[in-house]
PAZA-550542 format. One record per residue (C-alpha): x, y, z; residue number from 1. Coordinates in Angstrom, 3 decimals. Last residue first. Layout:
N
PT          u          v          w   pos
PT          X          Y          Z   NUM
...
***
This chain:
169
PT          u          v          w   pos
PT    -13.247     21.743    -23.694   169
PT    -11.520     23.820    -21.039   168
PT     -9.154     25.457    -22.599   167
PT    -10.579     28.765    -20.936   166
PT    -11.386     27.287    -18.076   165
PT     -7.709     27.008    -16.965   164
PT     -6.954     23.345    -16.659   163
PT     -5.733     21.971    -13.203   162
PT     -2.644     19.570    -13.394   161
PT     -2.348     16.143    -13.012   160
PT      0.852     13.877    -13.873   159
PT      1.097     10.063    -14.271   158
PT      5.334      9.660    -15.054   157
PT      7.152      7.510    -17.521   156
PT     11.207      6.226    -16.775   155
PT     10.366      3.005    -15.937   154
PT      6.550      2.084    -16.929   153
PT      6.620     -0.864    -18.666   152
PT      6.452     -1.986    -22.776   151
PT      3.204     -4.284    -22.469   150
PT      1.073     -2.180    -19.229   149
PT      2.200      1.377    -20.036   148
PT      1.835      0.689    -23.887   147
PT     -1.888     -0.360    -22.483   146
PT     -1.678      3.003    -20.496   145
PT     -0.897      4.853    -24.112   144
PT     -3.537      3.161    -25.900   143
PT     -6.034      3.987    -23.558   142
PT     -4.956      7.929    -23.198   141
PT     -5.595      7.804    -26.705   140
PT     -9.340      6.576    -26.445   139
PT     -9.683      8.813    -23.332   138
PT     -8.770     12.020    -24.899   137
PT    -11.585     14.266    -24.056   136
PT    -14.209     13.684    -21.373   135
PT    -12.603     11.082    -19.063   134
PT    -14.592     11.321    -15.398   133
PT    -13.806     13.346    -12.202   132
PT    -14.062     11.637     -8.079   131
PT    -14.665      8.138     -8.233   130
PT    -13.436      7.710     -4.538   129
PT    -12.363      3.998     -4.572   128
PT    -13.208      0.755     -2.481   127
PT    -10.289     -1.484     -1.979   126
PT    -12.068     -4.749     -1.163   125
PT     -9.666     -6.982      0.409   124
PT     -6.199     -6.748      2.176   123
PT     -3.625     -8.421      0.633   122
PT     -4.858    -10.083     -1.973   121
PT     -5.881     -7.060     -3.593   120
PT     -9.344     -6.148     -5.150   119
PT    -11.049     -3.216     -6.954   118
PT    -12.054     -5.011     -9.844   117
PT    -11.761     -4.032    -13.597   116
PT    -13.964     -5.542    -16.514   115
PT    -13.611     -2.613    -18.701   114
PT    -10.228     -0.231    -20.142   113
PT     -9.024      2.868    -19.150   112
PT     -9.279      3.625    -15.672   111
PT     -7.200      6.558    -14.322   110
PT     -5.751      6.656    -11.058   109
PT     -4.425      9.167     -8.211   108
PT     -3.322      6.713     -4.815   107
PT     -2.924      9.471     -1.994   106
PT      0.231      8.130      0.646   105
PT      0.992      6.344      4.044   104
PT      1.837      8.898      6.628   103
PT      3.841      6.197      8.561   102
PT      6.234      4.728      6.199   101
PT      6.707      7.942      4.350   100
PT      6.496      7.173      0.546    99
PT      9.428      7.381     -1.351    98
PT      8.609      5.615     -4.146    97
PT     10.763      2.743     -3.986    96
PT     10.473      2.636     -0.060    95
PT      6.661      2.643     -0.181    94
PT      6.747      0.024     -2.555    93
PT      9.508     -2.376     -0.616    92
PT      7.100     -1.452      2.750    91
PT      3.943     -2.650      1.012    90
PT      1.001     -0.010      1.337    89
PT     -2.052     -0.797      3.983    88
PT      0.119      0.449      7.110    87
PT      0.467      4.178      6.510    86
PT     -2.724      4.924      5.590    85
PT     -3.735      4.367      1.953    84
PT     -6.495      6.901      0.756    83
PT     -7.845      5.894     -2.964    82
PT     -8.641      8.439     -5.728    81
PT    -10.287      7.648     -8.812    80
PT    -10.631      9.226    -12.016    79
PT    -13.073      6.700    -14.235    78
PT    -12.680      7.028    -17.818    77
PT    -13.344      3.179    -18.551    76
PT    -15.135      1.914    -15.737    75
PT    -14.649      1.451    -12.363    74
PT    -16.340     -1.578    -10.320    73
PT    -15.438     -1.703     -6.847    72
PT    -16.895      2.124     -6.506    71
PT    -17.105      5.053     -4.171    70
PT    -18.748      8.263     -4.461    69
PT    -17.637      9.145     -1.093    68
PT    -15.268      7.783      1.097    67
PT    -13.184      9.768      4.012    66
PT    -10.588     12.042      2.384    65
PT     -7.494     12.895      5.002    64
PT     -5.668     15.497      3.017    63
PT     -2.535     16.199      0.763    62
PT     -0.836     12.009      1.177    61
PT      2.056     12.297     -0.434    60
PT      1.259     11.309     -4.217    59
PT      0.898      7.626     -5.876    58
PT      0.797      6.907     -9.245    57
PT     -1.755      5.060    -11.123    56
PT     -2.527      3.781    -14.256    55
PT     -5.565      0.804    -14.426    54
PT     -6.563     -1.911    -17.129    53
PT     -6.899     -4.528    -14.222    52
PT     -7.358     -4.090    -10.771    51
PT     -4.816     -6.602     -9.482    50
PT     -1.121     -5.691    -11.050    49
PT     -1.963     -1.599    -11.616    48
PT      0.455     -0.046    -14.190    47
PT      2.183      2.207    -12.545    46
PT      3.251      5.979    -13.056    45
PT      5.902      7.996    -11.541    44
PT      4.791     11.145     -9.896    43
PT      2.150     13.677    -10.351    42
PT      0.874     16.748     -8.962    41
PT      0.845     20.081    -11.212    40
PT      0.741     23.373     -9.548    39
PT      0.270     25.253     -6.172    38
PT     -3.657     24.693     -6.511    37
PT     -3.297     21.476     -7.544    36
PT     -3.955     20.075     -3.802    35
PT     -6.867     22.391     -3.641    34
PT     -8.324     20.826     -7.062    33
PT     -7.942     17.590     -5.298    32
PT     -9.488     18.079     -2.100    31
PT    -12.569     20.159     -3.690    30
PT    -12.699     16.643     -5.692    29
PT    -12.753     14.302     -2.727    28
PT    -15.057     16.579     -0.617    27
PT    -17.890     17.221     -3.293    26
PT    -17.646     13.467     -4.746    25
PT    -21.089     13.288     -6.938    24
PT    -21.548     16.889     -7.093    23
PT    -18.254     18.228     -7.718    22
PT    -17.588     15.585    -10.067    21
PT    -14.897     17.017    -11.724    20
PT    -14.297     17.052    -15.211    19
PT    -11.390     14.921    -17.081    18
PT     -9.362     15.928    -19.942    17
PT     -6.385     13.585    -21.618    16
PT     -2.931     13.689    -22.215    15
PT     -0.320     11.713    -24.357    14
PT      2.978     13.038    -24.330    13
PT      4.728      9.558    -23.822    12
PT      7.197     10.354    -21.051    11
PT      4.396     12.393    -19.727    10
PT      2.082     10.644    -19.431     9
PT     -0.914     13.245    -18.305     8
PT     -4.164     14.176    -16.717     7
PT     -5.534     17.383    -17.498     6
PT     -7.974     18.797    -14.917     5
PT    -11.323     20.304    -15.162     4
PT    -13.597     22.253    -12.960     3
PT    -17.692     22.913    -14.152     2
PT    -19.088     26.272    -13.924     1
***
């Protein structure tokens, strides 16, 4: 039976459904429904600079999750997951969100619009694990990250949260 997680903003109450790819990214999403095991995982949402029509926050880092299923290229209704080690992230962002300097921290993003490229000045190619895909809510989830993107994200946070298979869909 196929897993599902609801993916929210919360400040704006907008939420969408996503299925895992257990198939496509076995370790990435067994990784992520384990980390939402113990309940909802989220944390203050961004609007990416680089990649283009992308939400993000970024969680302490739950496992070590080597690629799989990975893409440049996401697509609208993409989940992706990317592992920063401690060194890749920018000390004034990992200060402002708390990240621990050393252990780095998960990146948890939606994709909600085309033409989007995976990468950063900094440091290259930042290959993602596309690990679940947008089945429900997408085209108001994609309104909601553009609001993200023109009215900013203080105060709004990107949460995930399993959904019991019985609202599934």
């Amino acid at each position: 039976m196929s897993k599902f997680i609801r993916i929210t903003l919360a400040r704006r109450a907008v939420s969408c459904v996503a299925e895992l790819l257990e198939k496509d990214a076995p370790r990435t999403s067994a990784a992520v429904w384990q980390a939402l095991e113990g309940g909802p995982l989220g944390g203050d949402a961004q609007h990416a600079k680089y990649a283009r029509n992308e939400v993000y926050t970024i969680v302490p880092r739950f496992a070590q999750i080597a690629r799989e299923n990975t893409t440049i290229t996401p697509i609208p209704g993409d989940v992706v997951l990317f592992d920063f080690a401690g060194g890749v992230l920018d000390s004034a962002f990992k200060a402002d969100q708390g990240i621990d300097q050393d252990e780095g921290g998960i990146d948890l993003a939606i994709f909600y619009g085309r033409n989007n490229l995976l990468i950063n000045g900094d440091v290259g190619w930042v290959p993602g694990n596309v690990y679940a895909t947008i089945v429900e809510g997408l085209d108001g989830m994609a309104e909601a990250c553009h609001d993200v993107w023109r009215s900013g994200s203080v105060g709004e946070r990107l949460v995930y949260e399993r959904l019991d298979p019985a609202d599934a869909r």
